[in-house]
N, C-alpha and C positions, 0 to 999 in steps of 0.2 A: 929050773930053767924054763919053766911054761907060765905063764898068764892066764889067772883062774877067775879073777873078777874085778870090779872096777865098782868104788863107790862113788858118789855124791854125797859130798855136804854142805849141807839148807834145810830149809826149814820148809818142808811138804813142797818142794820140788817137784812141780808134776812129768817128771821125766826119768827116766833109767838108763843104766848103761848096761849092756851085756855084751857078753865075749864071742865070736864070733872064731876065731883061730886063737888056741892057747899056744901055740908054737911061736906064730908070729904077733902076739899080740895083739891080732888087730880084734878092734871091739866097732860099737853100734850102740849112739845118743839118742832115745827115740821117747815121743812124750805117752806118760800116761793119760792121761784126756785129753777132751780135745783143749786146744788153747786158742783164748779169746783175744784180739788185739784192743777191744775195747774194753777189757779188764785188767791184759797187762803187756804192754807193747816190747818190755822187754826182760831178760833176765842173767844172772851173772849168779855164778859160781863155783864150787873147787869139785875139783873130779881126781884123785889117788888111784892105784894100780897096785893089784896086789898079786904076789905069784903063789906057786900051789905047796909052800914050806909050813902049810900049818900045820899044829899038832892038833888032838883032839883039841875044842873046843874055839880052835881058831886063833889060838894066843903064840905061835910061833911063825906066821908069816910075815916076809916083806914085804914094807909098802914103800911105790915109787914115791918121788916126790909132788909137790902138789903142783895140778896146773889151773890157770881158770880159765873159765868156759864164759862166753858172752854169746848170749842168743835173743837178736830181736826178730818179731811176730810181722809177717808180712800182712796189709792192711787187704781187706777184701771190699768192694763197695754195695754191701748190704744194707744200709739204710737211706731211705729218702727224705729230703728235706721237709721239715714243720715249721710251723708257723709260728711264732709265739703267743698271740692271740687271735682270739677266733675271728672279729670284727675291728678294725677301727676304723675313728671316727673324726671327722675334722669339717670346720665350719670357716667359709672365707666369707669376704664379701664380695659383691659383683662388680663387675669392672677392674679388678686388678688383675698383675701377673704375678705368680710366686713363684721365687728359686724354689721352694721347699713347702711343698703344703701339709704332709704328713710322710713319716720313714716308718716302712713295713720291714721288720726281721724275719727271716728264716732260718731254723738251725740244723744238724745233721748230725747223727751221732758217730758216725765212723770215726775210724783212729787214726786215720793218717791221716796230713793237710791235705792230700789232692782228693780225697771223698770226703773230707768234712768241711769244705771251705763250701759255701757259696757262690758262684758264679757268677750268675744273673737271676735278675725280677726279668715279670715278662708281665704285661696286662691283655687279662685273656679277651675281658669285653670291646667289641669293635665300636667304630665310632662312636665313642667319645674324647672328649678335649682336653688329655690328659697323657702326659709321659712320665716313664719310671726308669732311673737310672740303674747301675749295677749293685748299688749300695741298698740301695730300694727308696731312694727317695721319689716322692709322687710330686710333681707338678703340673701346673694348667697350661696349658698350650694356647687358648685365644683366652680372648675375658669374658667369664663367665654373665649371664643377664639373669636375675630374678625373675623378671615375666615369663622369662622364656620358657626356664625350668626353674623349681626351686629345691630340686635334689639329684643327685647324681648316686649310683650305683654301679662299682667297678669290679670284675674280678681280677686279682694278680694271683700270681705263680711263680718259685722259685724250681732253679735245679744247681746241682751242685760239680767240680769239676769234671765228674765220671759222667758228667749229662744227664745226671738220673733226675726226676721232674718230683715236686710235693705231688703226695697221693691226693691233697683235698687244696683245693684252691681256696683264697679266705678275699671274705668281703671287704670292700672297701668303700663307706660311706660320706660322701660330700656333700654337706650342705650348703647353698647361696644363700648368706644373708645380702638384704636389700641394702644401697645406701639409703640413708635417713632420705627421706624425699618430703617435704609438706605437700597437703594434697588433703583431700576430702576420702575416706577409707568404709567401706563395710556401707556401700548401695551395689541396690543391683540398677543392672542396665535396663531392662526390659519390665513392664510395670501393668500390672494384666485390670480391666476395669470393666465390670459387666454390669450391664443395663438396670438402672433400678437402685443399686447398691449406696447412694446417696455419696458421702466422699472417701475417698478409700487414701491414706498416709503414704505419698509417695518414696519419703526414705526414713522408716520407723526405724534402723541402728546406724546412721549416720554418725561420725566424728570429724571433725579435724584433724592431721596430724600438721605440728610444728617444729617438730625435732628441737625441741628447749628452748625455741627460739623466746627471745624477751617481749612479746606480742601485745601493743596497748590497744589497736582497735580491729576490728573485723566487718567491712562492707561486703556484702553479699546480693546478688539479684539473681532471681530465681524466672526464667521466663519459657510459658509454654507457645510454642510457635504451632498455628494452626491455620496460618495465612491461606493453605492449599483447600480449604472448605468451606465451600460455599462462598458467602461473603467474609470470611478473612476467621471467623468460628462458626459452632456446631449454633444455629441459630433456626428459629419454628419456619419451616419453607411456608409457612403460611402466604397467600398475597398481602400488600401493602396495605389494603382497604381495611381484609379483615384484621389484620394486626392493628393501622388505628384505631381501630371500634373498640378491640380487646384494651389497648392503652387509653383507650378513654381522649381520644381525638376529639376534636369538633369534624363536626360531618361537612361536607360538602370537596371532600379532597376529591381529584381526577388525576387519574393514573395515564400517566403518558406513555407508558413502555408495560402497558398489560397483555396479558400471554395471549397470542394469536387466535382470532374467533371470527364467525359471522361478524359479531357487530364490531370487534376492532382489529381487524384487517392491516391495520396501518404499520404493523410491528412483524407483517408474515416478512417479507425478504429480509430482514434482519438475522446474522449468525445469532444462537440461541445457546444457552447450557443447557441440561437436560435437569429438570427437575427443581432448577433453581430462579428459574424468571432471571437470567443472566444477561443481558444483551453485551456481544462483544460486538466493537466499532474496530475494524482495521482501515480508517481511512481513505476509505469508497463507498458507504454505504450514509445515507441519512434516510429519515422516513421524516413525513409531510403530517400533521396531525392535521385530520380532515375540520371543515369548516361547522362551528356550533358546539364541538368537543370541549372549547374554552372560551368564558365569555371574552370582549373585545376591549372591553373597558375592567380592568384588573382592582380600582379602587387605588384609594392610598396605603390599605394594608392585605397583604396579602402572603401566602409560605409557599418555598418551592425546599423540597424535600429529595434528596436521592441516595443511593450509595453508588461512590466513585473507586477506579482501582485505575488507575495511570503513574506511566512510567516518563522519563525524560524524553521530550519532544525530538521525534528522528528528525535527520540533517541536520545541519550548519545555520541556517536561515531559521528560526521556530517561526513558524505561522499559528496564527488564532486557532485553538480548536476548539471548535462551538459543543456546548450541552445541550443548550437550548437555545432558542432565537425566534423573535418574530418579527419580521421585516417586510417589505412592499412587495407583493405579491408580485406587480406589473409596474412598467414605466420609471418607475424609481428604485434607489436601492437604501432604505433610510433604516437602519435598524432601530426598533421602537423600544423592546427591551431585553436583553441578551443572555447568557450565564456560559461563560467560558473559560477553558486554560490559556496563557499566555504565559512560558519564559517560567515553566513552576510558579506561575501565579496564579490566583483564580479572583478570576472581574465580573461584576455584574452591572450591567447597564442597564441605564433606564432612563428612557426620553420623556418627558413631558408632552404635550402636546398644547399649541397656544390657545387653548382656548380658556388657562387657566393666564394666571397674570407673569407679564411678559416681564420675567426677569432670569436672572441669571442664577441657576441653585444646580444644587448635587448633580450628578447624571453617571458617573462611573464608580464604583468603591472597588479596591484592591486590596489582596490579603498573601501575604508568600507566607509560605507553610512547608516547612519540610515536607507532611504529609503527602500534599499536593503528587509530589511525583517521586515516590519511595515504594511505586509497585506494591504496595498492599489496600485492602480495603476499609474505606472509612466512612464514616455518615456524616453528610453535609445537610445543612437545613439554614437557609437563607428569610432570616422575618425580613419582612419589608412593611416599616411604619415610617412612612419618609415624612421628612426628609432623616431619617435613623434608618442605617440599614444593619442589621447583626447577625453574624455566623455563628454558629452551634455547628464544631469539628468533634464527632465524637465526644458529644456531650460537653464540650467544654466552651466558654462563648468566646469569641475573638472580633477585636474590632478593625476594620476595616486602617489600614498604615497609611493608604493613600485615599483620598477622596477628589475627584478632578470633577470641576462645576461646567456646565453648557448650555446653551440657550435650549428656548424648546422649539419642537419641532413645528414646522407650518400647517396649517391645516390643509388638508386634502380629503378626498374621498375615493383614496385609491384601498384597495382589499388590500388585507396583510397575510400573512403567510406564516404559521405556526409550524416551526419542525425543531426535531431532536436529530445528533450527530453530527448536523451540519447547517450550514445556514443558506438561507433561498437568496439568489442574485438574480432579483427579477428584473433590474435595468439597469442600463448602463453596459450591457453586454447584448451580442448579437442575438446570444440565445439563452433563454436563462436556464440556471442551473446550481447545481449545491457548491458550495466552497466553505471553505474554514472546516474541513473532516475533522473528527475526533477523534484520536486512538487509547484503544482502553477498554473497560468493560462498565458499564451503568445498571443497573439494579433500583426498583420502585422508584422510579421519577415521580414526583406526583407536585400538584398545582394547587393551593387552595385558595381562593380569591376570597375576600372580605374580613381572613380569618390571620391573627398571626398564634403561634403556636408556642403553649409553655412548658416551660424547664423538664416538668417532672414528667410530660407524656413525651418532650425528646427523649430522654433518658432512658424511658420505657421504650419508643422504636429501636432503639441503636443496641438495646441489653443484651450481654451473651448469654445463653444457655448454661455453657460449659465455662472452667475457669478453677484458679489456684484459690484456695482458702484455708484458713488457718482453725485447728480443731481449738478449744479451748485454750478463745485470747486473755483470759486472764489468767492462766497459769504459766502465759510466756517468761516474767520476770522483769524488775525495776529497769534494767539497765538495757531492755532493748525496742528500738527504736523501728516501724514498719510502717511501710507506705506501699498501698493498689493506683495502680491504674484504672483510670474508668472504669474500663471490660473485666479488670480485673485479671488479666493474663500476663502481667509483670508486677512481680512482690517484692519489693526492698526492705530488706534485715541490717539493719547496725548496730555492734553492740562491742564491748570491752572487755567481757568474760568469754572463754573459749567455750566452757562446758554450759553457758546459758544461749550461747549459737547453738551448739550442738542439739540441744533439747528446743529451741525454738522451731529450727529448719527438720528436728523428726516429728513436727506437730503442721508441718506444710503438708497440706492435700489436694488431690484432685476432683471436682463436682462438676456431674454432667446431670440437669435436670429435667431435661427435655425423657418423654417417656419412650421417644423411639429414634435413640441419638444414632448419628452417621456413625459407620463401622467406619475403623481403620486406625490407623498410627498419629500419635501427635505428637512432636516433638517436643521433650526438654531440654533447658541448657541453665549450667548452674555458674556462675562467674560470681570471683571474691577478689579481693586486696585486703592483703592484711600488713597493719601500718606497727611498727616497732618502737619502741622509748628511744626517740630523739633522732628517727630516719622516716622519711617520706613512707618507701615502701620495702623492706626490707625481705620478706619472703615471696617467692613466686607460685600461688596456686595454681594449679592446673584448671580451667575448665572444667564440671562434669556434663557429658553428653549422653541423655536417655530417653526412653521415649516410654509412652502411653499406649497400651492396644486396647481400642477400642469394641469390645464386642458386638458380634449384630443381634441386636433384638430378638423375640420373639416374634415373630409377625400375627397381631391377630387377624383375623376370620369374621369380618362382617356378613352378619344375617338378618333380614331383613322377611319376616312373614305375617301372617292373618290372612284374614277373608278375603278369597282369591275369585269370586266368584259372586254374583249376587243380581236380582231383576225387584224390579219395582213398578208401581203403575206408573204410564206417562204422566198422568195428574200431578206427580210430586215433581218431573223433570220439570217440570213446566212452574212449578211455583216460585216464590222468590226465594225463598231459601236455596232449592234445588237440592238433590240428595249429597250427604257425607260419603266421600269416595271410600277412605279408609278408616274406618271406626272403632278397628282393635288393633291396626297395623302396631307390631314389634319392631323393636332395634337390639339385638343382643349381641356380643362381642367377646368373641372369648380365644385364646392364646393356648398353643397347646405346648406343653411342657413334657419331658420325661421323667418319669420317678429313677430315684436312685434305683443301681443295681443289686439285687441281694444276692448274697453270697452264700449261698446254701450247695453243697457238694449236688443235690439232682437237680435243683435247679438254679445255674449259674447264668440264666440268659435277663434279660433288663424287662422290668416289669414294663407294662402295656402303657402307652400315652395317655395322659391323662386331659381333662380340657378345664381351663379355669374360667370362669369368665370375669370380665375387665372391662373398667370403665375408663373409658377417653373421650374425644369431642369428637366432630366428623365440621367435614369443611362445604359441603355439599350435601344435598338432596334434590333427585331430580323425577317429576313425574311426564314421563313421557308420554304422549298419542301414537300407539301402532295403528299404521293404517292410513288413512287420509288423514288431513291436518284438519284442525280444529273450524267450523265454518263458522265467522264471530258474527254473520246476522242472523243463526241461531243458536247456538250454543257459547258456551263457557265455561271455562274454571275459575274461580272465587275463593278470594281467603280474604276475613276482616283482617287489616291489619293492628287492629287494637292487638292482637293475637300475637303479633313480632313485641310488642312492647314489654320492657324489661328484660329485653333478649339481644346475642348479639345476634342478630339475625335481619337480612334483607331478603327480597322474592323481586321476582321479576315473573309476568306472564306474557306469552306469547299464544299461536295459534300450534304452535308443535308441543306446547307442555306448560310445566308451572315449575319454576326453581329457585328452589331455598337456599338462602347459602350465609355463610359465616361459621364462624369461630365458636360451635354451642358445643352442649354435651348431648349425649343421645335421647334423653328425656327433655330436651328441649323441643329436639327434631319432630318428638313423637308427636308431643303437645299439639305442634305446629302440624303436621302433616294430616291428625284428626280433623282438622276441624279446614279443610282443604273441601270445596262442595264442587260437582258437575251440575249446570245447567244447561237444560234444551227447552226453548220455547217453542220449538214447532219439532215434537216428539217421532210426528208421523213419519218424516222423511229418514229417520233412525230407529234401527231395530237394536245395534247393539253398539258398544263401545268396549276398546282396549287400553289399557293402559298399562303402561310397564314403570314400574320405582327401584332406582338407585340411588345407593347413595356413598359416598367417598371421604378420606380422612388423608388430609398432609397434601391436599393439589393431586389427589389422581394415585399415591403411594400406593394406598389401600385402598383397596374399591369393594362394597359389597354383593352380591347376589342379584340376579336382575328377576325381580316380582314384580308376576304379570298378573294383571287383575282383569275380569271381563264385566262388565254391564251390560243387563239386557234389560231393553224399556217394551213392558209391558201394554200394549192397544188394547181398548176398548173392545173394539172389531173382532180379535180373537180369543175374550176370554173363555168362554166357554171352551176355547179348545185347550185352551189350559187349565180349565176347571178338570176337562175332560181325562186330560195327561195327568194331573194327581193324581184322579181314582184310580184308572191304568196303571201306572207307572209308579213306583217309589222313588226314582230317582227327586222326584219333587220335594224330599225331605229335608228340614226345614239345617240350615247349617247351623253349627257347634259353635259356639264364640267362647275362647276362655279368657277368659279377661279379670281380671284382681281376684282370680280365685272361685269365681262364681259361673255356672254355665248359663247364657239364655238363650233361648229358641225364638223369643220377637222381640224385634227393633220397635219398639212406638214412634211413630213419627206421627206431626201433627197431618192430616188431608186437610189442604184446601175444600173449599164449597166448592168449587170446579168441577171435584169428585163425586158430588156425592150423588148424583144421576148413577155414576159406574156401582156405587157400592148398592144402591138400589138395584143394577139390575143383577149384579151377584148376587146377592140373596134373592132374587128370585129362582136364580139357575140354579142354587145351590137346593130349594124348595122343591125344586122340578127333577133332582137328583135325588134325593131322598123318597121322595114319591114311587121313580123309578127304579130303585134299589134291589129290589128283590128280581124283577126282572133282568138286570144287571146281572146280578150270580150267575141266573141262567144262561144269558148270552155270553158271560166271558169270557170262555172257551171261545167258542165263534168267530171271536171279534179279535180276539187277540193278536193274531199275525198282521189283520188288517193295520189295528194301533198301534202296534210295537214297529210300522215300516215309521209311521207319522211323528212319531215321539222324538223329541232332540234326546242329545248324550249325556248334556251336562245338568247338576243338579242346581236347583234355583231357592231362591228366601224372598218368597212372598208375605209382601209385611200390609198390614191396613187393621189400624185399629178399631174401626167400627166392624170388620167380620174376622174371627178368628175360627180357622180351623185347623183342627188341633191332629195330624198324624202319627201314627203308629211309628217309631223310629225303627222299629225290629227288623226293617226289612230293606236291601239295598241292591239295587239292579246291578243286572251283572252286563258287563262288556263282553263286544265279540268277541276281542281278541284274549280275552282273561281264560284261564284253564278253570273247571270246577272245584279242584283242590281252593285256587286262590281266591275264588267268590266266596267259599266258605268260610277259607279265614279272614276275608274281608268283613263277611257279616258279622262273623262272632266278636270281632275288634266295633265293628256298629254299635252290637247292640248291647256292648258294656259300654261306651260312650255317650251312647242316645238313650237311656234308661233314664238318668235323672232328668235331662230333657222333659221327656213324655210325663213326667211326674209333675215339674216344674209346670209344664203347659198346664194341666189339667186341675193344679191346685190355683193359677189364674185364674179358669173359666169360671170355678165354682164359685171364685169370690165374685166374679161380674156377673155372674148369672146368664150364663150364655149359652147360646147351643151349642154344643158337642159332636163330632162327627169322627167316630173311630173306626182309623183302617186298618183292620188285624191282618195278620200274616196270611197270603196264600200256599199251595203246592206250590214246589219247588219242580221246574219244568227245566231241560236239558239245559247243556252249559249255551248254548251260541242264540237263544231267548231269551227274553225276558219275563223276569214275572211278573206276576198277576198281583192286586190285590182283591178280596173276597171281601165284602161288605158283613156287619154282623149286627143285624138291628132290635138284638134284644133289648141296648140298652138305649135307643132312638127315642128321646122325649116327642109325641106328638100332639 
């Protein structure tokens, strides 16, 4: 009657039954391990009832009937959602929208649908342009741009219905492909160019792109825009003069618009550039070119030269705007011959005068020219071989469209009136004054009467500096086709092969060859059409826009030294030669550079500047009078000019100085400036002279050192007191000249007879010194304070070839103001200097056979005295 156990039957059922009340049958299903719902969500099977009727061994109990048993496993939400792959990846193009750019999976292992489903995607990264549905599809929200970005990086994240989140969030990678575009690919924008470097390849891995297009020709112009310098490029600020000279001009040009001075005044109230000889005309201003500046009578041939930069005539009404003009000073208003804009045209006028045969010829020529008034700068050059008149526009010649004939003018003897900007209205008006203003800016106006000017020295005025060029033209290739401009700052490429463009336009360069070219930006701009089989123009390239940075220079360091100091007898000021001012004067020029950095762990700092020196021209030389100005009814400065010959070089002198100038190199200057001589024919009235020398490179850029030279002219009157001061003094020791490597202690110059009284009576004073020499030792203690108050400071180079006396150089006065330390080192620096000297001298005397007068070294007496020299007459021939 009791219930004693309960089986299962299956196959390793992880469960049991046991009895809990044998009375009442009641039992308890309970599992053996734990049970998994992701191993086995459910299970089924037979459970029998047995009571307690057995005999031994179990084989006499009853069993109930069978029941089955169904047991499913409740899910728990233990796992979080993965990923299926770690990254993916997807490539669109720009400018599209996609329903679907890529579908991320996530999975979950849980056993039931509500923890193993998926929920939602979620993207974790913020703004970006991009949404993900519940599925996980990823799409783009706006249209993506290439330039913009050309990759995207997203993170997403799944969770599943119980909200549980993936433990690792997985990448999501978007790339922008570009649409095909044609276009020019692989330059850079920015193009770096430093001084010196001759032409540097403006885009060495240039291509075209076509996108397959069926491409039969390819026009290209490549153009560097430098309008904003100077004259319109990087061109020598030299003035116009010395530039003619340089291109081989005929001489006789006059400069109407030369930069402001004493002698040409006529261009001061004119607006100015700095640096560039610029004259800007805003329509108020004209200048009067003073009377003799230009002859009156021009000839039948004659050149007028300028550069022009004019824009479209302001107001409604265009009025004349005068270049130049000369017209009736007074009573009348007749203009004689003109050069002006009119309506973007440029007119030259030119009146005859009756004195030639009374007919009816040429008088106006007209020329319209884009140029004219397109706001950039250009060189204008006007031959007049009349009745032919011919324009040269930037080199290129142009003939006059219009020519209008008129009688000629009457004779009169009224003054005419030469001005630039504007033109004089001396009658016909209450009061005269300028009309026809010019607006614009003008540059080296210049006039040359008798002379007309050819091709090849235009071409040379107008040349740029700076400009595109192409590195090796014969490897360009058969099929393409190039053309320069003038200047050379637009270059046209045509050709039929894409990859023979390609390699043409990476062999395009930039060349700056001026040696101290303007810093700053130039601009590039690259424009194409490219033409297709059987369509005009089928593809649209873009423009490229880049520019050029132009480095600044090194700046050199003009110096300028020699012989700062020097006296001679008045005999020689007085002769016709007069003496050579500067006779070892130097020019050296040197730039100072930085050595690279080296890289060494203790010493990481930039090695110490180093100085090169360099050779360039100089545009000036100037010897100036400190002091009073020069008095021309006795003195002068003197230069043959056989001496400028084969040079570009002119002088000009005045009573203020003597000035060299042009377009040379520094050993031109030098040549020139040795042989530069001071004359005084009445010596007595001067005791000494100063002079100071400058000299300058580019109009004023670079300017060198200001060396000041002294001269002292030597009397008769007092030589003894300067015989006197030798023996005293050492300062009197003879100066160092180093000059091609050799040192000399005398100048020979020839003496006049005029002299030779003086040199007579110096050797007799010097006879009368020698005599009294030994007494001398003894006194010169004594005397000393008295001499050293009377003694000058500065040391002197007494030259005369009929008496030579020959100094001890071992010894050199000391200054008040100098400490004893720095006289010491002063001397020791002497008298390794002045040893070959003294050696030098005295292998002379031997050869002339001369007397000899040696001043050896005395005691060295306090610092704020001077010394003494001691006489030694062992070795005194008598």
């Amino acid at each position: 009657g009791e219930i004693c156990a309960f089986k299962i039957h299956g196959q390793e059922m992880p469960f049991e039954a046991v009895v809990l009340n044998k009375t009442s049958g009641e039992g308890r299903l309970r599992a053996r391990s734990p049970i998994d719902c992701e191993l086995q969500k459910e299970y089924t099977f037979i459970i029998q009832a047995y009571d307690c009727g057995s005999g031994p061994g179990g084989k006499n109990w009853k069993k109930s009937h069978k029941a089955v048993v169904h047991i499913q496993v409740k899910d728990v939400n233990e796992f979080s959602p993965a990923f299926k792959e770690r990254v993916y990846k997807a490539t669109v193009t720009e400018g599209k929208i996609y329903d679907s750019i890529l579908q991320v999976e996530a999975i979950d292992e849980d056993c039931s649908p509500q923890y193993s489903q998926i929920c939602n995607y979620e993207i974790v990264t913020t703004d970006v342009p991009f949404a993900i549905d519940r599925n996980g599809n990823i799409r783009n929200t706006e249209k993506l741009n290439y330039d913009k970005q050309h990759q995207y990086e997203i993170m997403v994240t799944a969770f599943d219905c119980g909200q549980k989140y993936a433990t690792e969030d997985v990448l999501v990678r978007v790339n922008v492909k570009p649409v095909c575009k044609p276009g020019w690919q692989d330059w850079n924008k920015r193009i770096e160019y430093k001084p010196g470097f001759g032409s540097i390849p403006l885009f060495p891995s240039i291509h075209l792109e076509t996108c397959d297009g069926p491409v039969s020709s390819i026009h290209t112009t490549i153009e560097l825009q430098t309008n904003y310098i100077g004259k319109g490029c990087d061109r020598e600020t030299y003035s116009e003069k010395s530039l003619q000279k340089l291109c081989g001009a005929s001489s006789g040009a006059i400069d109407l618009l030369p930069s402001p001075s004493a002698t040409t005044n006529w261009t001061a109230g004119l607006l100015m550039d700095n640096n560039d000889m610029i004259f800007k005309f805003d329509g108020k201003q004209g200048a009067k070119i003073p009377d003799g500046i230009v002859p009156k009578n021009l000839t039948d041939q004659f050149t007028i030269t300028l550069w022009m930069k004019h824009g479209p005539s302001p107001g409604l009404r265009a009025e004349k705007e005068t270049i130049l003009c000369n017209s009736d000073k007074t009573e009348m208003n007749r203009h004689h011959y003109a050069l002006y804009v009119h309506n973007c045209r440029l007119v030259f006028l030119l009146r005859k005068d009756f004195d030639q045969a009374d007919t009816f010829r040429p008088a106006e020529f007209h020329w319209k020219l884009d140029q004219i008034c397109d706001k950039e700068w250009h060189y204008y050059v006007v031959n007049v071989e009349f009745p032919v008149v011919t324009l040269y526009m930037d080199g290129t010649t142009y003939d006059p469209y219009l020519v209008t004939n008129d009688w000629p003018i009457h004779p009169s003897h009224i003054a005419m009136q030469l001005t630039v900007g504007a033109c004089w209205q001396g009658g016909e008006v209450t009061k005269p004054r300028f009309a026809q203003y010019f607006h614009g800016s003008l540059a080296s106006l210049t006039i040359r009467p008798g002379k007309i000017e050819s091709q090849k020295v235009i071409s040379c005025l107008q040349a740029c500096k700076e400009g595109l060029d192409i590195n090796s033209l014969e490897s360009l290739g058969q099929g393409i086709k190039y053309h320069f401009n003038p200047s050379q700052s637009v270059l046209v490429m045509e050709g039929d092969d894409i990859e023979n463009i390609n390699q043409a336009l990476r062999k395009v360069s930039y060349i700056n060859s001026r040696q101290f070219p303007t810093a700053g930006i130039r601009r590039l701009k690259v424009s194409s059409q490219v033409q297709c089989f059987g369509e005009d123009v089928c593809i649209s390239v873009p423009d490229i826009d880049a520019y050029v940075v132009v480095f600044q220079a090194n700046e050199p360091k003009i110096t300028i030294s020699g012989m700062d100091h020097f006296a001679r007898p008045a005999a020689q000021f007085e002769s016709e030669r007069g003496v050579v001012l500067l006779p070892d004067i130097r020019i050296v020029s040197t730039v100072t550079k930085m050595e690279h950095p080296v890289d060494l762990e203790h010493d990481r700092a930039n090695k110490p500047v180093v100085l090169e020196e360099m050779l360039h021209n100089l545009g000036f030389c100037d010897i100036l009078v400190i002091g009073a100005e020069l008095n021309p009814e006795q003195e002068c400065l003197e230069l043959d000019h056989v001496e400028l010959q084969g040079k570009h070089l002119d002088a000009t002198n005045s009573t203020s100085g003597y000035s060299i100038y042009g377009v040379d190199s520094m050993q031109s200057y030098e040549q020139v400036l040795r042989q530069v001589r001071y004359r005084n024919w009445c010596p007595s009235a001067t005791s000494d002279r100063k002079f100071r020398v400058k000299c300058s490179e580019l109009n004023g850029r670079y300017t060198s050192n200001e060396f000041n030279l002294e001269v002292n002219i030597l009397h008769s009157s007092n030589f003894m007191d300067h015989v006197n001061h030798m023996i005293v003094q050492p300062q009197f020791l003879q100066s160092v000249h180093h000059q091609e490597g050799s040192i000399s202690a005398v100048h020979n110059s020839v003496v006049p007879s005029v002299a030779t009284i003086v040199i007579i009576i110096c050797v007799s004073v010097l006879v009368f010194i020698v005599t009294l020499g030994v007494y001398r030792i003894r006194t010169a203690h004594q005397r000393r304070a008295a001499d050293s108050e009377g003694s000058k400071e500065n040391e002197m180079d007494w030259d005369d070839s009929a008496l030579t006396i020959t100094v001890n150089p071992m010894e050199k006065y000391e200054k008040p103001h100098q400490t004893e330390e720095e006289s010491e080192e002063e001397d020791i620096e002497d008298e390794e200097e002045d040893t070959t000297s003294a050696e030098s001298d005295e292998s002379e005397e031997e050869e002339e056979e001369e007397e000899e007068v040696i001043v050896q070294k005395g005691a060295k007496q306090n610092a704020t005295r001077r010394e003494q020299l001691e006489w030694d007459d062992s070795t005194l021939p008598y």
